[in-house]
C-alpha angles and dihedrals in degrees: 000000000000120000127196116198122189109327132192133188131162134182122206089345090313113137102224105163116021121193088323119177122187120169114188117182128224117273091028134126103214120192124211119203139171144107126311105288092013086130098265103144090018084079099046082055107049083045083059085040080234074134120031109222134212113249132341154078128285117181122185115187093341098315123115094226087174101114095025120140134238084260097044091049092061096082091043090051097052078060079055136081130173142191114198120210094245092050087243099213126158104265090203096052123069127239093271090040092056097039083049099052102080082045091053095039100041106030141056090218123136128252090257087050091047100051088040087059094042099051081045088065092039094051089044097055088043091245095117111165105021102105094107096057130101123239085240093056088057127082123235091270095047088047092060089037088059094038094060091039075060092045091047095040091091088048096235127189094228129049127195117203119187121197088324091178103044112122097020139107127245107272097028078059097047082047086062087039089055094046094045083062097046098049084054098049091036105044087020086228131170117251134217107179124182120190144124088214106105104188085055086045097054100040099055105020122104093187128358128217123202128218124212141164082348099309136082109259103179135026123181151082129324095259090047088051104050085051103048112125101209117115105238102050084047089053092051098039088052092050098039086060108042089058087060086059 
């Protein structure tokens, strides 16, 4: 499992996370959900220490990973994917070539060992015969399928998505939320999704945390969640779906 004990981060002298604690188990989808800035993505990435934050614990399977160098966070990475909002993948490489590259840089396997795994991703995000293609030549919704094939490519035991259905249309959308259920129940990985869209939320989510003024202020299931009295989860609630409308 991963802990977070009491972190803290600030920009420019802005609190954004505040003594915040999260702990999500392993086998679990969480979802995390809060305003914009609220410190969302903020958190996948100081977990990956892509941000270096200001005071804290992070425990991942029982390591405190919180003073580790760059060094020391390789190995907890490989238990790691992620798959950015904007898809991240490397516009002058090829599809094979950016699902390939965690294989090249991380592993001793063999050519043969590297396209077999590769056309394994492809075929598993439904996106065979494309490893020639460029990531110009995909549209938004390709782009995400092939970047979680990438995050998926090291087989890790934790995946990070971050606003995996921003951008896209509905049933592109519903197409990431569905793959998002199958590479848990397939590869039985632990989730972190971030997102403020809520029918992505509730159709993929097993429990849901809340962030607000820079802390998590609920934790629970998605029942206990849509009838939560405070506030700040009613304001947002009332907003996210109106904006399904």
């Amino acid at each position: 499992m991963i802990q977070l004990q009491n972190i803290n981060k600030s920009f420019n002298g802005l609190k954004v996370l505040d003594s915040l604690s999260l702990e999500i188990s392993t086998g679990e989808t969480m979802l995390v959900l809060g305003r914009s800035g609220c410190g969302k993505s903020v958190l996948l990435k100081i977990i990956l220490r892509l941000i270096l934050f200001d005071a804290g614990k992070i425990i991942v399977d029982e390591t405190d990973t919180s003073d580790f160098t760059e060094e020391e966070m390789i190995p907890v990475r490989k238990k790691i994917g992620m798959l950015f909002q904007g898809a991240a993948l490397f516009d002058s490489m090829t599809v094979g070539q950016n699902l390939a590259y965690p294989l090249v840089e991380h592993t001793k396997f063999s050519s043969d060992e590297i396209n077999e795994r590769v056309k394994e991703m492809l075929r598993f995000v439904e996106m065979d015969g494309t490893e020639e293609k460029m990531p110009s030549e995909l549209s938004g919704g390709m782009k995400k399928r092939v970047a979680l094939a990438r995050a998926m490519i090291m087989h890790p035991d934790y995946l990070f998505y971050d606003e995996p259905t921003t951008g896209l249309d509905p049933i592109t959308a519903n197409t990431i939320n569905d793959l998002i259920i199958r590479t848990q129940k397939k590869y039985n990985v632990t989730s972190i999704v971030v997102t403020h869209d809520l029918v992505s939320a509730f159709k993929v989510g097993n429990r849901f945390s809340f962030i607000h003024d820079g802390k998590i202020c609920f934790t629970g299931s998605k029942e206990e969640f849509l009838n939560n009295k405070q506030e700040a989860i009613k304001s947002f609630l009332s907003d996210a779906l109106w904006k399904t409308i």
